[in-house]
C-alpha positions in Angstrom: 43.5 20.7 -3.2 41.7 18.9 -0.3 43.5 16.1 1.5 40.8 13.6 1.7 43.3 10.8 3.9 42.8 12.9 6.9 39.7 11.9 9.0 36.3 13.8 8.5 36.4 15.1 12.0 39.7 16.5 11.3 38.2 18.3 8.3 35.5 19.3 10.3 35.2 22.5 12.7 35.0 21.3 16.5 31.7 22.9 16.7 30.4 21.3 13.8 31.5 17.9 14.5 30.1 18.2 18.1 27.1 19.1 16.8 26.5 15.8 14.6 27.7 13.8 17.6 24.5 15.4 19.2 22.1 14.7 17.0 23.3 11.3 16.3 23.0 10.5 20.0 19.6 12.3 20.5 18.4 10.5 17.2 19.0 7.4 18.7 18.3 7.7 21.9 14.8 9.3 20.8 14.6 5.9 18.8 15.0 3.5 21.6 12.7 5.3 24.3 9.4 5.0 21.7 7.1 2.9 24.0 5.4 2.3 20.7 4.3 -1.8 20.4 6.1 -3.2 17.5 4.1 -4.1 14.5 3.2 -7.3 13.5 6.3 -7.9 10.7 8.7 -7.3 13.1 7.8 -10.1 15.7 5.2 -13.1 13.5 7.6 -15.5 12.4 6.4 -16.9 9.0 7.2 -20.7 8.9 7.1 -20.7 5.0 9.8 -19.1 4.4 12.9 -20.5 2.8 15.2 -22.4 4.4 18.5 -23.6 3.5 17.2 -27.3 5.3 14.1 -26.6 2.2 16.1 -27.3 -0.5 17.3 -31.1 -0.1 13.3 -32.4 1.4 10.8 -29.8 0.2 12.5 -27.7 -2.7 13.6 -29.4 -5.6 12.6 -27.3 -8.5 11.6 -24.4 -9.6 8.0 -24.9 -8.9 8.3 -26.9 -5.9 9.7 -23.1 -5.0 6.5 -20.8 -6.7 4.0 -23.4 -3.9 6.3 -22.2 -1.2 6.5 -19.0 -2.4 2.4 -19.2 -2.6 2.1 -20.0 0.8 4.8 -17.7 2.2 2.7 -15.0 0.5 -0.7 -16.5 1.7 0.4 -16.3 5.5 2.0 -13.1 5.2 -1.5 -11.7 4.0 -2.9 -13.3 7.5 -0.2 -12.9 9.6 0.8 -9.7 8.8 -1.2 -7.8 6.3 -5.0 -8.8 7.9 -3.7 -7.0 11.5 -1.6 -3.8 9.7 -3.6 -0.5 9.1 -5.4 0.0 6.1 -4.6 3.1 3.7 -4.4 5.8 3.1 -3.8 5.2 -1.1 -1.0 8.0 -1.4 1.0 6.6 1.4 4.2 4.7 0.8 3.7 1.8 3.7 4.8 -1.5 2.6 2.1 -3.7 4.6 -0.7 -1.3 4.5 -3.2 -2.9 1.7 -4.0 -0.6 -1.1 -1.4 2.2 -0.3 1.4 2.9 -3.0 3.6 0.8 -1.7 1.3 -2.5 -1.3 2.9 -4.9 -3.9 -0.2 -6.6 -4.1 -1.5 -4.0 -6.1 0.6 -4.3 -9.2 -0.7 -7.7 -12.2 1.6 -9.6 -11.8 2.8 -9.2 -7.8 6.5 -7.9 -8.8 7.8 -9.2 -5.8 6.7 -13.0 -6.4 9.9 -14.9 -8.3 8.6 -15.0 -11.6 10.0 -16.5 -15.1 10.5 -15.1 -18.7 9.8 -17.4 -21.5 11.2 -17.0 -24.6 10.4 -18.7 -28.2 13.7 -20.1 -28.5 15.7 -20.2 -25.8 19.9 -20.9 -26.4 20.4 -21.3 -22.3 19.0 -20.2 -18.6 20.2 -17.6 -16.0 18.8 -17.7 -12.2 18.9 -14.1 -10.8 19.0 -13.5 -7.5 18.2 -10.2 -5.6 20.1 -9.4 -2.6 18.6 -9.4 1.1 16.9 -6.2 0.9 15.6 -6.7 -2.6 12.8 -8.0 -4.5 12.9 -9.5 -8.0 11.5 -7.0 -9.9 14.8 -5.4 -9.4 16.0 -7.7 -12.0 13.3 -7.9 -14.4 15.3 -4.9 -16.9 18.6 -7.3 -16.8 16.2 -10.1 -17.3 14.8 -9.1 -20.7 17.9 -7.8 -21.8 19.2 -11.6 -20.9 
């Protein structure tokens, strides 16, 4: 049986272990000497985003939050998607318009906050995605809601 208290390094041959201290340090140090510009979504700041401050002035319903969320979406598009490389289709780059990953593509935009009706609704549930999310992550819990 394997005693998995002891430390992974522990576990691990010396040779092996200094190994993947290696390439973690060559990794990153090969990611911090790319003289490559930054792209546009990591340095436009989008002033239509959602603030905390929002939600007692500006935010007060549900659709007070889908016009926000229309213009966040409309300055992304300049801001960001108008200066980010085209294409190509097959490729999985989230700002690049019309590649697999462009959210735009999909009717409706998955990534827009979106409701579910229901003939006879007993009650609501807000879902919330976390940081890294979008909602369509929680459209499958939402119909089964």
């Amino acid at each position: 049986m394997i005693n998995n208290k002891r430390p992974l390094s522990s576990r691990l041959p010396l040779p092996v272990t200094l190994s993947l201290i290696v390439m973690v340090v060559v990794i990153s140090i090969q990611g911090c000497s790319n003289n490559s510009s930054l792209e546009p979504w990591h340095t436009e700041k989008l002033s239509e985003e959602f603030t905390a401050g929002m939600a007692i002035d500006h935010v007060r319903s549900f659709d007070d939050y889908l016009a926000l969320e229309q213009r966040l979406f409309k300055q992304l598009d300049e801001k960001i998607y108008a200066h980010s490389a085209t294409g190509p289709a097959h490729a999985l780059e989230r700002y690049s318009t019309g590649s697999l990953a462009d959210p735009r593509q999909s009717k409706p935009n998955w990534n827009m906050s979106f409701e579910l009706d229901t003939a006879a609704p007993v009650g609501g549930v807000l879902l919330l995605h976390g940081m890294s999310d979008s909602p369509y992550s929680l459209r499958a819990m939402a119909n089964m809601l």
